[in-house]
Backbone bond lengths (Angstrom), bond angles and torsions (degrees), N, CA, C in turn:
res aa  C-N    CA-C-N  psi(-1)  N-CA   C-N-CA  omega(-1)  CA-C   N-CA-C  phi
1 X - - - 1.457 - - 1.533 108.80 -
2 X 1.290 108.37 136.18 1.763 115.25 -172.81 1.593 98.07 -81.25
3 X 1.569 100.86 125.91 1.634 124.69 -165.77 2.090 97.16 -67.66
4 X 1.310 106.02 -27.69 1.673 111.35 -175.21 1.629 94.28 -66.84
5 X 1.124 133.29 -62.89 1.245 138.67 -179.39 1.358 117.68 -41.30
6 X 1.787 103.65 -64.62 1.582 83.13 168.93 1.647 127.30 -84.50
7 X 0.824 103.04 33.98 1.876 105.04 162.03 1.383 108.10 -129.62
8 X 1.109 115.84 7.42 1.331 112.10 147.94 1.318 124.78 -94.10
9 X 1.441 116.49 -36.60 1.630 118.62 164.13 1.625 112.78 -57.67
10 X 1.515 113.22 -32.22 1.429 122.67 176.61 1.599 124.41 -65.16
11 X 1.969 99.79 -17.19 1.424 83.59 -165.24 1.201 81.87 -111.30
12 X 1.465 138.61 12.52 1.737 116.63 164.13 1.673 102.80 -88.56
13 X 1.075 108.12 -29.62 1.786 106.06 177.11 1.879 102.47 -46.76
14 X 1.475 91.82 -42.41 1.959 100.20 -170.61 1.449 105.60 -71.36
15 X 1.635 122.07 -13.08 1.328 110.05 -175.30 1.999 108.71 -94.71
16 X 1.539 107.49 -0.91 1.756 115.85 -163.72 1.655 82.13 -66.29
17 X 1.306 121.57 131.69 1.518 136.63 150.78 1.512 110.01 -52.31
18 X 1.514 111.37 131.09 1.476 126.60 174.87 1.765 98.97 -50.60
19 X 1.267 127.39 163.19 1.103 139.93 -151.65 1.785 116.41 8.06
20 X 1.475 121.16 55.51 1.212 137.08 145.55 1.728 118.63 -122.88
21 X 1.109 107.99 169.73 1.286 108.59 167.99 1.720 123.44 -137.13
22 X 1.063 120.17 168.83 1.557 111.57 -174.85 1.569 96.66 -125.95
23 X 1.792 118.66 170.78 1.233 119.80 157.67 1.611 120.67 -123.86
24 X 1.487 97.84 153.57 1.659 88.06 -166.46 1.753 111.16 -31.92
25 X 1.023 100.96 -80.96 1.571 115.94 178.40 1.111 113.07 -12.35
26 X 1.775 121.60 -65.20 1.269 121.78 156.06 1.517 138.70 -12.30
27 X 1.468 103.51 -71.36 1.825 125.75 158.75 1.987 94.97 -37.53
28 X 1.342 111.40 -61.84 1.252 119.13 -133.78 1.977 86.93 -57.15
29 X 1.398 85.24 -47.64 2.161 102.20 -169.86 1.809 88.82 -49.26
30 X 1.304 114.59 -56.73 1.521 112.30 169.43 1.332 112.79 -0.63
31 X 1.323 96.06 -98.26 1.107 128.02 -158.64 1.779 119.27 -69.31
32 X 1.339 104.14 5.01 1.570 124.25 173.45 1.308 86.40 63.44
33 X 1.347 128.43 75.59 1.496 120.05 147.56 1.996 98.59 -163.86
34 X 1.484 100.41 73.96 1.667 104.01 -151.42 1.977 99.10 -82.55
35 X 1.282 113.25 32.50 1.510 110.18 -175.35 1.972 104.72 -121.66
36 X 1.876 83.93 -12.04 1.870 86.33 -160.00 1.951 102.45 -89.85
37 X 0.849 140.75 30.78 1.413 144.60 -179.71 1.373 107.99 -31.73
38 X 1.389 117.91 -46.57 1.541 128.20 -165.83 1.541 103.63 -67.18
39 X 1.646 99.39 -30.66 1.907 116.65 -152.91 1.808 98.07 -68.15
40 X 1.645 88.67 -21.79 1.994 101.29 -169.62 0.869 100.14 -87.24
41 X 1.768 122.49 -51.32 1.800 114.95 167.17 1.295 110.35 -21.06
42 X 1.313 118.94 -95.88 1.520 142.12 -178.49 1.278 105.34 -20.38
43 X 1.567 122.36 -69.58 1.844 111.98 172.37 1.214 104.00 -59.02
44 X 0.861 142.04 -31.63 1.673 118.05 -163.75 2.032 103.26 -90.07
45 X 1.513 93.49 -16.65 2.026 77.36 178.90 1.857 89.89 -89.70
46 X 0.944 118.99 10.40 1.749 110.69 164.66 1.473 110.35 -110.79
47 X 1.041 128.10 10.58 1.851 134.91 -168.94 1.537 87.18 -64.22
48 X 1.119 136.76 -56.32 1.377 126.98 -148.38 1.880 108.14 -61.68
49 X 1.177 110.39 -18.77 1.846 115.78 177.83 1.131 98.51 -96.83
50 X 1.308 126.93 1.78 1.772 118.49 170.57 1.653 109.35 -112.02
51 X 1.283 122.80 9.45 1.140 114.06 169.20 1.848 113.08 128.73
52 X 1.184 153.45 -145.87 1.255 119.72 -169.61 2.394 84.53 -152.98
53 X 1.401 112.97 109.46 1.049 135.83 -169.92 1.207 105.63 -120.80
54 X 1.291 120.46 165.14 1.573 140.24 -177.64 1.897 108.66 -87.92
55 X 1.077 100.64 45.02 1.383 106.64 162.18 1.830 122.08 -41.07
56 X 0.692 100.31 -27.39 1.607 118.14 -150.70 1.669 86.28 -83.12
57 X 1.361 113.76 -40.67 1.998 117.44 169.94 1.404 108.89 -64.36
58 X 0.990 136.97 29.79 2.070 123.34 179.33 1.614 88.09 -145.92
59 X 1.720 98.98 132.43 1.277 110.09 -162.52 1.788 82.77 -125.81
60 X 1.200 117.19 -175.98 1.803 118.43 143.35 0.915 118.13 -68.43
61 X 1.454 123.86 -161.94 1.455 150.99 -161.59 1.400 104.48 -83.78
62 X 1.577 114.14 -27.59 1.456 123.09 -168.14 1.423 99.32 -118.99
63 X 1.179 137.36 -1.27 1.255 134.21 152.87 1.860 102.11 108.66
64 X 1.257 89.90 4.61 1.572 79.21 -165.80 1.716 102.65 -86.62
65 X 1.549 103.09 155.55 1.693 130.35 -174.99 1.513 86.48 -60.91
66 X 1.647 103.33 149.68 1.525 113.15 133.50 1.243 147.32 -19.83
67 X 1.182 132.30 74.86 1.470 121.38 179.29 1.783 118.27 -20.63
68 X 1.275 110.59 129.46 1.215 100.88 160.51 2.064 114.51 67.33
69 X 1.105 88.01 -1.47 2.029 97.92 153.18 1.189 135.64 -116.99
70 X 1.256 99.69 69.13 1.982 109.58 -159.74 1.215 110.62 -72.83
71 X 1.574 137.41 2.54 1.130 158.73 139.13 1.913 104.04 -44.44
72 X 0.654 118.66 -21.97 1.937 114.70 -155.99 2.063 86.78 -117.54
73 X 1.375 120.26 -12.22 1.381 107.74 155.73 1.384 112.36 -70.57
74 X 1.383 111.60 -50.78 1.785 129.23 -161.63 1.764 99.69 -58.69
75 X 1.090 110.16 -35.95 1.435 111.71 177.65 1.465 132.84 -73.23
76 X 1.495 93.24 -39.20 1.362 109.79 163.61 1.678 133.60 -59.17
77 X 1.260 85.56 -43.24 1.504 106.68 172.86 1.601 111.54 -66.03
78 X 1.338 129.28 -44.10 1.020 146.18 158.58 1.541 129.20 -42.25
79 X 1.249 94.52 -19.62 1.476 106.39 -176.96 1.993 111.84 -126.55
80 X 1.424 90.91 18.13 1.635 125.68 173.71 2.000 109.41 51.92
81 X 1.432 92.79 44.63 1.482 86.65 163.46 1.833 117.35 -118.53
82 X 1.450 101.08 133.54 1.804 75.42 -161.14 0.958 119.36 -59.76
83 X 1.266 134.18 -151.91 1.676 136.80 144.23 2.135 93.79 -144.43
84 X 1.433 80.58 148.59 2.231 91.74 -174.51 1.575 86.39 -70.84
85 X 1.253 98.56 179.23 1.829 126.10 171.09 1.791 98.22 -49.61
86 X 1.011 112.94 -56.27 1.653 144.47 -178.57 1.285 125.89 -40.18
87 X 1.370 104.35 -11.99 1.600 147.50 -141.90 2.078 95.59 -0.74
88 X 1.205 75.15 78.24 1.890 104.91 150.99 1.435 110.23 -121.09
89 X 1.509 108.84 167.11 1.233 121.52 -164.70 1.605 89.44 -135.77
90 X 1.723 114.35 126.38 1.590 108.02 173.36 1.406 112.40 -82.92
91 X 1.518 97.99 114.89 1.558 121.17 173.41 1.654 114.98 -34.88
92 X 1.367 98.85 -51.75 1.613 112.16 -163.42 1.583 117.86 -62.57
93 X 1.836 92.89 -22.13 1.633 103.48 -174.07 1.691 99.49 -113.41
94 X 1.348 116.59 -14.47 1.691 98.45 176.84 1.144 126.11 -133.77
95 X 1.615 104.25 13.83 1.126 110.00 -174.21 1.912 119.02 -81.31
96 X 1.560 107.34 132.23 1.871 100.37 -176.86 1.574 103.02 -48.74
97 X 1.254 105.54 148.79 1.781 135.51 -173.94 1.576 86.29 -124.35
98 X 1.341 118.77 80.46 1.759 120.12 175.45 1.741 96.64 -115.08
């Protein structure tokens, strides 16, 4: 994977405002490549060897958390955006307007 790419997907994750959130897809339109969503998955579950980013802001398409990173609620919450029982996050109210 070309190291320019992912620090470029890395530095729009660094631009999401504390209590907003982004979705892959979102990043992906970013970054002029609006088909690769999965391509942002993949860099972002390796972000931690590229330096330490707000991962914890990029939800899916439907807003929903990470499976299995119950760490990325605690943060969220922390940064006062809710998440439902469902652990979704409402798009309409937290999603970045970039």
């Amino acid at each position: 994977m070309d190291e320019d790419l992912i620090y470029e997907i890395l530095s729009v994750v660094e631009e999401i405002p504390e209590g907003c959130v982004a979705t892959y897809g979102q990043i992906a339109q970013l970054i002029g490549r609006p088909k690769n969503s999965r391509l942002v998955g993949k860099v972002l579950s390796m972000a931690e060897y590229y330096g330490e980013y707000p991962c914890h802001r990029v939800v899916n398409h439907a807003g929903r958390l990470v499976p299995g990173w119950v760490e990325q609620e605690e943060l969220l919450l922390r940064e006062g955006v809710a998440v439902k029982e469902d652990r979704h996050v409402d798009l309409k109210r937290y999603q970045w307007d970039c």
